[in-house]
C-alpha positions as CSV (number, residue, x, y, z in Angstrom):
1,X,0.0,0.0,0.0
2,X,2.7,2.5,0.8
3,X,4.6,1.6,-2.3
4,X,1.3,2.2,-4.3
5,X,0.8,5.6,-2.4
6,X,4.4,6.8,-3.3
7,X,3.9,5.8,-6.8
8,X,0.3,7.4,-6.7
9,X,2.0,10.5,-5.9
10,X,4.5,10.7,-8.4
11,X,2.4,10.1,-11.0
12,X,-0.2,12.4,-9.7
13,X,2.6,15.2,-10.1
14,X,3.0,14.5,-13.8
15,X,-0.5,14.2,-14.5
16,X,-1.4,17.2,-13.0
17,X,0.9,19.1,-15.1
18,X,0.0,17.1,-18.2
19,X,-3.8,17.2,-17.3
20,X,-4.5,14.0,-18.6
21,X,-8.1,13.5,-17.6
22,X,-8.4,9.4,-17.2
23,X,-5.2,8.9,-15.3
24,X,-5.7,11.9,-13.4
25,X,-9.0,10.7,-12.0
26,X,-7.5,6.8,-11.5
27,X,-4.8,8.8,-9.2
28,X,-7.2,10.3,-7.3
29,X,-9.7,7.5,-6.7
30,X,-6.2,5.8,-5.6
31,X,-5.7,8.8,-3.3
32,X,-9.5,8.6,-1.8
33,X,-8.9,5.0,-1.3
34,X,-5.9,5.1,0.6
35,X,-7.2,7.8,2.9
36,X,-10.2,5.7,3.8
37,X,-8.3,3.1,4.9
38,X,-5.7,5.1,6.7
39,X,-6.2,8.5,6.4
40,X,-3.9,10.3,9.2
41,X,-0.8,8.4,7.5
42,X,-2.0,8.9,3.8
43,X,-2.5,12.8,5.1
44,X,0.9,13.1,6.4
45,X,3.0,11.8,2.8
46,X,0.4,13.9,0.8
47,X,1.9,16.6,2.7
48,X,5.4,15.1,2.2
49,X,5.1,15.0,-1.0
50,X,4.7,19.1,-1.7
51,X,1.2,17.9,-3.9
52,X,-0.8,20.5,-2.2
53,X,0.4,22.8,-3.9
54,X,-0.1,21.2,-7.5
55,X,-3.8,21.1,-6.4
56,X,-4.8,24.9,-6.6
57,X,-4.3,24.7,-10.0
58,X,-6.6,21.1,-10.3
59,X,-9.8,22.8,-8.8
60,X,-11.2,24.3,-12.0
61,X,-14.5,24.9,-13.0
62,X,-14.0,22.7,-16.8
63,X,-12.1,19.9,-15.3
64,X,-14.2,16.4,-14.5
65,X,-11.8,15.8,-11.6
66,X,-12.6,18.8,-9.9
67,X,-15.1,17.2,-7.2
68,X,-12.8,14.4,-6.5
69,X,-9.7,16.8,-5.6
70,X,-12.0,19.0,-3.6
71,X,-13.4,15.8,-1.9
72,X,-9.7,14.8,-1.3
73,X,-8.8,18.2,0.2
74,X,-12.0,17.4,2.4
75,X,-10.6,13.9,3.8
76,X,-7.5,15.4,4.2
77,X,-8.6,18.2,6.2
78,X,-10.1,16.1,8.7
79,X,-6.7,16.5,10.1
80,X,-5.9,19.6,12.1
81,X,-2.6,19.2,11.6
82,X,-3.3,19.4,7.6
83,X,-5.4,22.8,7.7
84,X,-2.8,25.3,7.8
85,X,-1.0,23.4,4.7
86,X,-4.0,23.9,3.0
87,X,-4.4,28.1,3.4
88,X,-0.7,28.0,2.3
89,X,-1.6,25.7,-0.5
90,X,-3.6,28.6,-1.3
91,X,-6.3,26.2,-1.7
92,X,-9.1,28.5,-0.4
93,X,-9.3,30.9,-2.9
94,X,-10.0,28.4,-6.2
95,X,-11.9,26.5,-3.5
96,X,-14.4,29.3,-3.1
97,X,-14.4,30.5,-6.6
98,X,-16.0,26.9,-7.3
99,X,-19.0,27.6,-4.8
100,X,-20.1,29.3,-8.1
101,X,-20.1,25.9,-9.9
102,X,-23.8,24.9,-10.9
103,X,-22.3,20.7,-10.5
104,X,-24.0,19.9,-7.5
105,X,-21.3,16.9,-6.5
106,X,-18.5,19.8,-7.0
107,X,-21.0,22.4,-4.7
108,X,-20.9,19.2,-2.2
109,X,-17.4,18.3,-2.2
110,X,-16.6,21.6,-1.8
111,X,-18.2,22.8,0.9
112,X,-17.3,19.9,2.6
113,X,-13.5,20.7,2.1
114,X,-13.8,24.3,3.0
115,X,-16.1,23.2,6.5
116,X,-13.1,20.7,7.1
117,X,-10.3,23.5,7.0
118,X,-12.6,26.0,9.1
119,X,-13.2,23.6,11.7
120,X,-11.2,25.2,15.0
121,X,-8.5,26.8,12.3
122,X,-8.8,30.5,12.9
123,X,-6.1,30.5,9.7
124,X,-8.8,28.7,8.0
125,X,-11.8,30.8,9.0
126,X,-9.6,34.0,8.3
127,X,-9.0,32.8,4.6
128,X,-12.6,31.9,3.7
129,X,-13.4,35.5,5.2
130,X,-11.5,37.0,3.1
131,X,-12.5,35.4,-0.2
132,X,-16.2,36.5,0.5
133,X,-16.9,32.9,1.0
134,X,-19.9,32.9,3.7
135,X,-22.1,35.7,1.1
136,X,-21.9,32.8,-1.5
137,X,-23.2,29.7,0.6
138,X,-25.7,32.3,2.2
139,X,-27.1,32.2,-1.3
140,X,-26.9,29.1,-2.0
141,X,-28.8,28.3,0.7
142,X,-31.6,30.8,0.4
143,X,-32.0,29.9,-3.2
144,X,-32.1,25.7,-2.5
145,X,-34.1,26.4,0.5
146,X,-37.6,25.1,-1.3
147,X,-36.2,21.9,-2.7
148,X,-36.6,18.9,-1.0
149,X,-35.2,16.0,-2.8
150,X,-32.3,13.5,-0.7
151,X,-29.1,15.3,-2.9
152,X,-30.4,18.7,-2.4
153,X,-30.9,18.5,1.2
154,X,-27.5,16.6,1.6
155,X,-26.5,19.3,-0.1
156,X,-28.0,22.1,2.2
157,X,-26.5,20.1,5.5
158,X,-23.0,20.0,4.2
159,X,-23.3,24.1,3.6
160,X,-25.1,24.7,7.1
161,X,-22.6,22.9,8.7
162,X,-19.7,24.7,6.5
163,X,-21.2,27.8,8.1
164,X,-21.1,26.6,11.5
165,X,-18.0,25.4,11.3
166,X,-16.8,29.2,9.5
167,X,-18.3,30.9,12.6
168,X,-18.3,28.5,16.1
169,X,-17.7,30.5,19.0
170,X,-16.3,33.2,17.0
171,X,-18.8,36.5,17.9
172,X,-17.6,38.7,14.8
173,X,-17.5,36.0,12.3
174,X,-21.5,34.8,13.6
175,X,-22.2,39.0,13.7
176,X,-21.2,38.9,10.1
177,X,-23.4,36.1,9.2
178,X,-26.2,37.8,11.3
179,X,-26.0,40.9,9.3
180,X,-26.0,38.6,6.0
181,X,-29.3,37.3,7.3
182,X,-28.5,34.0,7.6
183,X,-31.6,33.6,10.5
184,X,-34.4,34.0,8.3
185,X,-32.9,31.8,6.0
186,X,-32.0,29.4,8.4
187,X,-35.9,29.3,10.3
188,X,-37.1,28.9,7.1
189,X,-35.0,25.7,6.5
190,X,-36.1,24.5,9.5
191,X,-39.8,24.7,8.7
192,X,-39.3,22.8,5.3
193,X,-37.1,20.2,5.7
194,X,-38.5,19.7,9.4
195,X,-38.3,15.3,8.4
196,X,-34.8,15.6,7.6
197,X,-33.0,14.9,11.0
198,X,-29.1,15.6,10.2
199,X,-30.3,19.1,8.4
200,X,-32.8,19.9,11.4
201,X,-29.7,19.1,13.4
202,X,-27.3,21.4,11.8
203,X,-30.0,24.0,12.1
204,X,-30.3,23.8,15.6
205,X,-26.5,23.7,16.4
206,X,-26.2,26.5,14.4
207,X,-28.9,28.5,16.2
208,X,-27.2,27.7,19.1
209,X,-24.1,29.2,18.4
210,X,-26.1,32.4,17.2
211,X,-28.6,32.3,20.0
212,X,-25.9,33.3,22.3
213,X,-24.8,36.5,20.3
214,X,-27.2,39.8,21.5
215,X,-27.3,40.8,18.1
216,X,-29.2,37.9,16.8
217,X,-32.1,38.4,19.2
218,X,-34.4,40.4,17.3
219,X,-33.6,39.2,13.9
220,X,-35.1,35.6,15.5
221,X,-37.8,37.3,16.9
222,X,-39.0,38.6,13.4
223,X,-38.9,35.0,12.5
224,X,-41.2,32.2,13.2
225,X,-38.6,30.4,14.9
226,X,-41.1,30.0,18.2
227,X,-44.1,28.0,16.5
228,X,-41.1,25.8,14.5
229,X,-39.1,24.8,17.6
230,X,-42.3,24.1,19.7
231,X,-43.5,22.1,16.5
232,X,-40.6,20.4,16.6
233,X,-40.4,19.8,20.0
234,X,-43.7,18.1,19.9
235,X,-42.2,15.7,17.9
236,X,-39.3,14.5,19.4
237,X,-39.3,11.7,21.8
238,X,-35.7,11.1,22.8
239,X,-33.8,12.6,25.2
240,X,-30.9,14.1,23.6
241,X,-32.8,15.4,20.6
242,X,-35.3,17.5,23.4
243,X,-31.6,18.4,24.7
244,X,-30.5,20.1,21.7
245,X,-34.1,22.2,21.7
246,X,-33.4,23.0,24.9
247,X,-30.5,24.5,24.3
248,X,-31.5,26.9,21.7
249,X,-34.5,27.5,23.6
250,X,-32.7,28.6,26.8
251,X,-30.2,32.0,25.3
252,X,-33.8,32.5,23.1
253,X,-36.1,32.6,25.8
254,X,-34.1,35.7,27.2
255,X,-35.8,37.9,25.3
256,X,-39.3,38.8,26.3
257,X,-40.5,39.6,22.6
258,X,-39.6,35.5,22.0
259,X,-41.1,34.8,25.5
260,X,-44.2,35.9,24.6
261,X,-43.8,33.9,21.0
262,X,-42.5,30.9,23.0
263,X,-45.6,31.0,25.5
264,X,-47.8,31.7,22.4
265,X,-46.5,28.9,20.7
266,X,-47.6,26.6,23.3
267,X,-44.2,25.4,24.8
268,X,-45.7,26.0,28.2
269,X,-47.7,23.3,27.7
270,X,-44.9,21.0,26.3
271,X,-42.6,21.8,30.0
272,X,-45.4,21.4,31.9
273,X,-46.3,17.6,30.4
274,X,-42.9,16.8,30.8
275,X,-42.9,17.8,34.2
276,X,-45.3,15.9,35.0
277,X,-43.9,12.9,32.8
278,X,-40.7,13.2,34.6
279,X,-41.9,13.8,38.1
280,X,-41.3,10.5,39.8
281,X,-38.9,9.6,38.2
282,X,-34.9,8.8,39.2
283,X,-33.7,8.0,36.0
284,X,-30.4,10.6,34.8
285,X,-31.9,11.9,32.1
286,X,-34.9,12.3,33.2
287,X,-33.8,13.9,36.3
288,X,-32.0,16.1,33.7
289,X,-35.2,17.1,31.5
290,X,-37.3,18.1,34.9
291,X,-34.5,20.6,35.8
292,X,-34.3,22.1,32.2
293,X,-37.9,22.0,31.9
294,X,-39.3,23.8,35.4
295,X,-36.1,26.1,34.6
296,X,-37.1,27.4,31.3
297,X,-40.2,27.7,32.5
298,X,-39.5,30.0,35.1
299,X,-37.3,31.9,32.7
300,X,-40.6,32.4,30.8
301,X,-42.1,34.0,33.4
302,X,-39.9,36.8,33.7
303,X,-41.0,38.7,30.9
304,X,-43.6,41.4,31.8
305,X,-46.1,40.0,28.8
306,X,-45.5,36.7,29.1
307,X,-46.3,36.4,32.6
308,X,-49.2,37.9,32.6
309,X,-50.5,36.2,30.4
310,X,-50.4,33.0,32.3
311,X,-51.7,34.5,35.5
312,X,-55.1,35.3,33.8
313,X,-55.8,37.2,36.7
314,X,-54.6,34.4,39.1
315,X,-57.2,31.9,37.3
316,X,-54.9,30.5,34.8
317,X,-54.2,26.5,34.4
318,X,-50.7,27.6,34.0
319,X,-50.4,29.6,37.0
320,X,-52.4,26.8,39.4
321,X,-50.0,23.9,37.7
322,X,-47.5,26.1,39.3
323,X,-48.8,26.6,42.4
324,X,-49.3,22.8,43.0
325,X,-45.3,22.3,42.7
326,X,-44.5,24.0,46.1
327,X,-46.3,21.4,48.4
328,X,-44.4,18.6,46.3
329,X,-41.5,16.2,47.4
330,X,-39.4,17.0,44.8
331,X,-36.6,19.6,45.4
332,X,-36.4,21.1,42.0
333,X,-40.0,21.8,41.2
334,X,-40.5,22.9,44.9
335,X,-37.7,25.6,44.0
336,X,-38.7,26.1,40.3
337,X,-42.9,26.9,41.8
338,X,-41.3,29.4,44.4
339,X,-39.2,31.1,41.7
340,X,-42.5,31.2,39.5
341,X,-44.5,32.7,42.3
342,X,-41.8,35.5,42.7
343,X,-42.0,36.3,39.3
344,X,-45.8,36.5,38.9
345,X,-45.0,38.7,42.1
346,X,-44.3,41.5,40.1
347,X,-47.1,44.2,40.3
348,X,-49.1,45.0,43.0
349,X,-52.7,43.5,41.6
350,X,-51.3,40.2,41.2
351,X,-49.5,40.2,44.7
352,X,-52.6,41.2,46.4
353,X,-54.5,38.1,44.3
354,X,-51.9,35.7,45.4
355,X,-52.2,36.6,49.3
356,X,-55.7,36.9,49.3
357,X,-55.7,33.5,48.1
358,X,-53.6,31.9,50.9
359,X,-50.2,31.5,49.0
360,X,-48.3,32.5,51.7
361,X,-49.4,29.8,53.5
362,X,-48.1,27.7,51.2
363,X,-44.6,29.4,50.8
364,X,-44.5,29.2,54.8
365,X,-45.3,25.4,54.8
366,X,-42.6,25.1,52.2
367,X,-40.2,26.9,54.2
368,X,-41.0,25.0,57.7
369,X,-39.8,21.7,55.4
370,X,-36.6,23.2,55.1
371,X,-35.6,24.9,58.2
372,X,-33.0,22.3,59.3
373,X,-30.3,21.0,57.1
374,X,-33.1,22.9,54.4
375,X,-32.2,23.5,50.3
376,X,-30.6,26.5,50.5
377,X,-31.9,27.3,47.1
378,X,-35.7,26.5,47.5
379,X,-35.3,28.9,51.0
380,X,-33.8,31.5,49.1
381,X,-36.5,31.0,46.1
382,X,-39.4,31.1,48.9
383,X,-37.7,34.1,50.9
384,X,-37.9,36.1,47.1
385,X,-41.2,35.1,46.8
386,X,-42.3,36.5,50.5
387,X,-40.6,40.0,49.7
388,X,-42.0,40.5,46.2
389,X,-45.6,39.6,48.2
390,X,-44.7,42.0,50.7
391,X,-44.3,45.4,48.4
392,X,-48.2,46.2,48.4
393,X,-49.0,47.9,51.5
394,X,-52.4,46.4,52.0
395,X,-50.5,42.9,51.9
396,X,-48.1,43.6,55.0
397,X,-50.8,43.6,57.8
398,X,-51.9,40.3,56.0
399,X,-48.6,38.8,56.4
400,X,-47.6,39.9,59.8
401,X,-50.7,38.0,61.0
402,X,-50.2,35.1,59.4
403,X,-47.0,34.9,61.1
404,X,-44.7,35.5,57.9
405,X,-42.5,37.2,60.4
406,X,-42.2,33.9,62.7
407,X,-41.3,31.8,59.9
408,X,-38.6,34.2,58.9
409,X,-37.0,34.3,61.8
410,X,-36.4,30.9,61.7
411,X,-33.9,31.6,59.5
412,X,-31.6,33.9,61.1
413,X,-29.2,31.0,61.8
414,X,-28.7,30.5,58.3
415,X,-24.9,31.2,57.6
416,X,-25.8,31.3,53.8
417,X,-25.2,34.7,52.9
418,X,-28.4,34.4,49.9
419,X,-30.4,33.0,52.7
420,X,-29.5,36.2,54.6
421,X,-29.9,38.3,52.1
422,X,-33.2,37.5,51.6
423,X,-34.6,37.2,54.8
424,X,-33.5,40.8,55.6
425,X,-35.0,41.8,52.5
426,X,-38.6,39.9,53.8
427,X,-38.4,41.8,57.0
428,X,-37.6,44.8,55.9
429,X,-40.1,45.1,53.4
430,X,-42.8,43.8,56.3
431,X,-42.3,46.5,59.2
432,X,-43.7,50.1,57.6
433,X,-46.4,49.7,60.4
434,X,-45.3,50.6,63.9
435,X,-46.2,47.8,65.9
436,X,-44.5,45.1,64.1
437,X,-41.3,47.3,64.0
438,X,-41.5,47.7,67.3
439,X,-41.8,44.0,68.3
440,X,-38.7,43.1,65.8
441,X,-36.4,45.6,66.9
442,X,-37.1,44.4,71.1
443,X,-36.3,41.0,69.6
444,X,-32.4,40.8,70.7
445,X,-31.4,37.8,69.4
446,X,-32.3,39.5,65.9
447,X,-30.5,42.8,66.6
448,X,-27.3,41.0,67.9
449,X,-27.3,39.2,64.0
450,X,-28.2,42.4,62.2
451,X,-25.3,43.9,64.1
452,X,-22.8,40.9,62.9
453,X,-24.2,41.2,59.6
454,X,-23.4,45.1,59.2
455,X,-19.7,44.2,59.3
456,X,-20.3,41.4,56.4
457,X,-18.0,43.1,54.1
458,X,-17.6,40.1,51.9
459,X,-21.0,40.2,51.0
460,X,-22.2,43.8,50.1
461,X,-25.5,43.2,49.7
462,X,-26.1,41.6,53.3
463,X,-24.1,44.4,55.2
464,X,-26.6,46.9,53.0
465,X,-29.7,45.1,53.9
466,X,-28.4,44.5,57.6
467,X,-27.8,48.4,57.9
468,X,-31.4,49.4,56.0
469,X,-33.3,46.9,58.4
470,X,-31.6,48.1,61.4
471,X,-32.0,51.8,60.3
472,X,-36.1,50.9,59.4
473,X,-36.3,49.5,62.9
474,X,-36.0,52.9,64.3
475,X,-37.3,55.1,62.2
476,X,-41.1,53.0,61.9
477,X,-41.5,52.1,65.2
478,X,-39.9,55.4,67.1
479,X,-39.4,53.2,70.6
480,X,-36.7,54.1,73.6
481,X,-37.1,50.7,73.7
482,X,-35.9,49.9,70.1
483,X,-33.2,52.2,70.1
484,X,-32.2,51.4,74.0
485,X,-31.9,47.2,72.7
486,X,-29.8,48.7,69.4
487,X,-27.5,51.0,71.2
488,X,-26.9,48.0,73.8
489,X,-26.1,46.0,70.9
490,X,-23.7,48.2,69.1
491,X,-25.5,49.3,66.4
492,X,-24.7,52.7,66.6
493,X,-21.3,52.7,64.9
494,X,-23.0,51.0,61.5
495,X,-25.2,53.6,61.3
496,X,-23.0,56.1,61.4
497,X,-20.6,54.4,59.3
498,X,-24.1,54.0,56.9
499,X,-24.5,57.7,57.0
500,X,-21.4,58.2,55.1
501,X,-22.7,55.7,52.0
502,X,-22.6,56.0,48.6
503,X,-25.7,55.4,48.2
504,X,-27.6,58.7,48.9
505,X,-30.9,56.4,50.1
506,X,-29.1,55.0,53.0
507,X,-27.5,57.8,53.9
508,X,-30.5,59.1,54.3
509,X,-31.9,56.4,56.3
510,X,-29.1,56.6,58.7
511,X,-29.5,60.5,59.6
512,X,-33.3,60.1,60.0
513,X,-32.9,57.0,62.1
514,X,-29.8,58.8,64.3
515,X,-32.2,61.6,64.5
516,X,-34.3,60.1,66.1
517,X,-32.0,58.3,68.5
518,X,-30.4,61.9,69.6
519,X,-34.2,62.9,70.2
520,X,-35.2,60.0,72.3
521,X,-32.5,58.6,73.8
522,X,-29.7,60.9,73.6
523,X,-28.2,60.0,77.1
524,X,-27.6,56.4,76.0
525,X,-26.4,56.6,73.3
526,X,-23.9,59.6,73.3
527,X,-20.6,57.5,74.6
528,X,-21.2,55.7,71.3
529,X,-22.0,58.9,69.1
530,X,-18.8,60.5,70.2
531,X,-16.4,57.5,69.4
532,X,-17.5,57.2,66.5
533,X,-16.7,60.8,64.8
534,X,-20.9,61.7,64.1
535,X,-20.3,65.5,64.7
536,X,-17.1,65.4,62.0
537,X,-19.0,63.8,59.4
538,X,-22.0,65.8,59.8
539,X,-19.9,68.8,59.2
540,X,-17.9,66.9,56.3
541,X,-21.4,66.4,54.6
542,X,-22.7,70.2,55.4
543,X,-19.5,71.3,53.6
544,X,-19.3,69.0,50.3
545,X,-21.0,70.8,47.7
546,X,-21.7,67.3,46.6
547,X,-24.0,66.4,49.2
548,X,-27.7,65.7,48.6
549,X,-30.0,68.5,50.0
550,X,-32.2,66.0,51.7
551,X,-28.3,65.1,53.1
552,X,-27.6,69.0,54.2
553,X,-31.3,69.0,55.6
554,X,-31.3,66.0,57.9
555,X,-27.6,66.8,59.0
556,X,-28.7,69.7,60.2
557,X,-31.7,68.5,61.6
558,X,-29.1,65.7,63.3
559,X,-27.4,68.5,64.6
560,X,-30.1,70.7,66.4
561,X,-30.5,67.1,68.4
562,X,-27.5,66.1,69.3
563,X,-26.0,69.6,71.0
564,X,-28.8,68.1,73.9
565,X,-25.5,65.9,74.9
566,X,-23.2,68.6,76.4
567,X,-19.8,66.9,75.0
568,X,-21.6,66.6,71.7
569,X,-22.5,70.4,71.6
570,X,-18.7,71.0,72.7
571,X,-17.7,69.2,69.5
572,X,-19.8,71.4,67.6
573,X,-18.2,75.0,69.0
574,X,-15.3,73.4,68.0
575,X,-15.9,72.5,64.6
576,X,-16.6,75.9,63.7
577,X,-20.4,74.9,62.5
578,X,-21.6,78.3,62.3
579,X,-19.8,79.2,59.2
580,X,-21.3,76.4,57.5
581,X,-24.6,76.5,58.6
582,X,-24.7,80.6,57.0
583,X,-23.5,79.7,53.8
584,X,-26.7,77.2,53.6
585,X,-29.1,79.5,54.4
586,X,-28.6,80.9,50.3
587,X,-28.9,77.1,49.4
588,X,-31.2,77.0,46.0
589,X,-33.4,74.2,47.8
590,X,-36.3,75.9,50.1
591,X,-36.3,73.7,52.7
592,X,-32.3,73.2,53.2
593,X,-32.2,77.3,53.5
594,X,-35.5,77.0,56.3
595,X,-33.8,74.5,58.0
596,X,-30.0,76.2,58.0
597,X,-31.8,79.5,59.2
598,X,-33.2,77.6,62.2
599,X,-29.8,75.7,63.2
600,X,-28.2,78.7,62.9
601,X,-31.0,80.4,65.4
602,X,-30.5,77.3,67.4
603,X,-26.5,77.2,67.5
604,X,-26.4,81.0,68.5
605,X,-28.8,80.8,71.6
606,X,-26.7,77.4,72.5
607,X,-23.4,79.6,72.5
């Protein structure tokens, strides 16, 4: 065989310069053979032998042997380590220039040797870029899109995977086929040849690639690609097939125009049969399937339209389907039914349907199943759905006495910092009425962990909550005792520190809430007030120009209350205060120049 290959190869060098037809093509067919029986080691002497070269000048449009050297070119670029010799070759450029050939075996064989060299060659990919090869398959495809005979749709699989292979995880090289409008072209394949499985599969990797790019969004949602993946999806009864429509389904679904196509299209109906399929079952892949299927599904739900649409006004099959997943024994549809009910939690008409219709109780019961050595993911899941509930203000009294705050609570041993994030979130959004404000913030054992929390630094967003909860505490229920169990606690110094956020909100928070601690409980809490700097900051934030006026005007308000304290006030001679206090008085913003005119009436009599 190798003796045969060497002679093969000389020969094929003198016939290609002769261009004798007949012994040309009994070279080649000697060339094919030996590379199907051994084709990494018939690969490596065609390289040997410097042939490569020869073959540039082989691919013509008027030769018969054209589709056998571009199929040898293909076989031999099955190699990686052959597609660099092949740009060098110069190979692409004839290669593409045959694309215009009307022989559909040469159309075939080529793009089969130019999808070869592509494949993972970014010397490959860079080539056919340049010789405007992607435009021409582009219109090959459009134009062979209606025809569905076995050749033709060979045919149109070789070039969608040529494409593919041109453009796989390479963003400007998929961008450019985007703005060559390969979707439509690629939908509409899909919808015709929807019984051919290796071109419906080359279509759906290929959407999967482009799914993922931002740019392709709305080009697929002026497409019927919704009502022919759910058609398709209907069909398919194995696994891995349902896989690879689930994973152009998932990057798709982020867009709520295509949510609303998807939910439209029915696919809500498809997850929720294959939860139900899927349910009680421990086999992988099915296991596999539930997850995807309750995940998408979720997913769907957080588009403004397509949500609502499956409430119905809280009467929808979809949206009592849902509901019966959080009393279930399965983790992942307990978590994907709390997720949903956070996301239909999204405006105040449906949250005020929901917990006039006893869902709490149902996210509470799901929480009391996890309490000890609990899914950290379903608690998180249910605490999101309790907070979203909780934003309507006629919901909170209804909450309270159901005992949402109890089952909170529960929690505040969780050393999860989601968990913790959330369940300060719950609370915080629960305690605008006094009473229950008052009752948390007496409740030490909460105060101590809020006080922990506040120096969470890892964690951001529980150190913010933490401060906003303990800040919220004080200024809703406006109790010695309150203040009296923070101070004791040491939650004075995070307020303070809070005061000095970037976040003009909370700092905010923090001057109303210290406020009101220097108006009702000065004498306990002014050791702490002093070692923490309050009276240099307040002056730092009178005298940045930067500061919000609702920041000047509680400052100075903060100030009037803490000269009460008689080391306080001596700060505040110190500091000069006066000086700062004028200047505001010509502040553009009414209420900052009322309120400077009064501290300023207030410092001078306290001189």
């Amino acid at each position: 065989m190798a003796d045969n290959l060497s002679d093969t190869l000389k020969k094929l060098k003198i016939t290609a310069v002769d261009r004798t037809e007949d012994s040309l093509e009994g070279c080649l067919d000697c060339l094919l053979q030996a590379l199907a029986q051994n084709n990494t080691e018939t690969s490596e002497k065609i390289q040997g032998s410097g042939i490569l070269e020869l073959f540039a000048s082989l691919l013509t449009p008027q030769s018969s042997c054209t589709a056998k050297v571009a199929n040898v070119i293909a076989e031999v670029a099955k190699n990686e380590f052959m597609r660099i010799p092949c740009v060098d070759a110069g190979l692409i450029s004839p290669l593409v220039q045959l694309l215009n050939s009307k022989d559909q075996e040469v159309l075939l064989q080529t793009g089969r040797a130019l999808g070869n060299i592509c494949y993972d060659s970014h010397e490959g990919r860079s080539a056919v870029d340049q010789a405007g090869g992607a435009q021409i398959v582009i219109d090959h495809l459009r134009s062979l899109c209606s025809i569905t005979d076995p050749a033709n749709e060979k045919l149109l699989t070789v070039f969608c995977g040529m494409l593919m292979n041109y453009s796989n995880e390479n963003d400007s090289l998929q961008a450019q086929l985007i703005n060559m409008g390969v979707i439509p072209t690629l939908v509409k394949l899909l919808g015709i040849h929807c019984q051919n499985a290796a071109l419906t599969e080359m279509c759906l990797v290929a959407f999967g690639n482009l799914a993922e790019l931002e740019s392709s969004k709305e080009q697929f949602a002026s497409t019927n690609i919704a009502e022919e993946l759910v058609k398709l999806f209907k069909k398919q009864i194995e696994h891995d097939k349902r896989e690879m429509i689930f994973e152009v389904l998932a990057p798709l679904a982020e867009n709520d125009a295509i949510k609303l196509q998807l939910v439209e299209a029915g696919l809500v109906e498809c997850l929720l049969e294959i939860v139900q399929q899927k349910v009680d079952s421990d086999k992988e892949d099915d296991i596999a399937e539930l997850k995807t299927g309750s995940d998408l599904m979720v997913l769907l739900l957080l588009g403004d339209e397509s949500m609502q649409k499956l409430f119905e006004g809280g009467k929808g099959s979809v949206f009592q389907r849902v509901l019966s997943w959080i009393p279930s024994n399965n983790h992942q549809l307990q978590l994907a039914g709390a997720l949903a009910i956070a996301n239909f939690a999204r405006n105040d008409g449906n949250c005020i349907h929901m917990v006039d219709n006893g869902i709490v109780e149902k996210l509470m019961g799901l929480l009391d199943r996890h309490v000890e050595d609990g899914n950290v993911t379903v608690q998180h899941a249910a605490l999101s759905a309790l907070r979203n509930l909780a934003i309507p203000v006629i919901n909170k009294a209804k909450m309270l006495s159901a005992g949402v705050t109890e089952a909170v609570l529960k929690f505040l041993k969780s050393e999860m910092p989601p968990v913790q994030f959330k369940l300060l979130g719950t609370l915080r959004m629960l305690i605008d009425a006094q009473e229950a404000a008052e009752q948390l913030g007496k409740n030490v054992k909460l105060v101590e962990r809020l006080v922990e929390w506040c120096e969470a630094k890892d964690h951001a967003g529980v150190m913010g909550e933490s401060n906003r909860l303990l800040s919220a505490l004080i200024r809703h229920s406006k109790s010695k005792d309150v203040i009296k169990t923070i101070v004791q606690s040491g939650g004075i110094k995070h307020l303070v520190t809070m005061a000095t956020s970037e976040h003009v909100i909370m700092q905010n928070e923090a001057l109303v809430a210290l406020a009101l601690i220097a108006a009702l409980e000065l004498a306990t809490a002014e050791k702490d007030l002093e070692s923490t700097k309050l009276v240099q900051i307040l002056h730092r934030l009178l005298a940045d120009e930067r500061s919000a006026p609702e920041i000047k005007y509680n400052s100075m308000v903060l100030i009037c209350a803490v000269i009460g304290s008689e080391s306080l006030h001596k700060e505040v001679q110190d500091l000069a205060f006066l000086d700062v206090v004028s200047k505001l008085r010509r502040h553009e913003n009414k209420s900052v120049a009322q309120q400077a005119s009064l501290t300023e009436q207030r410092l001078t009599v306290e001189s």
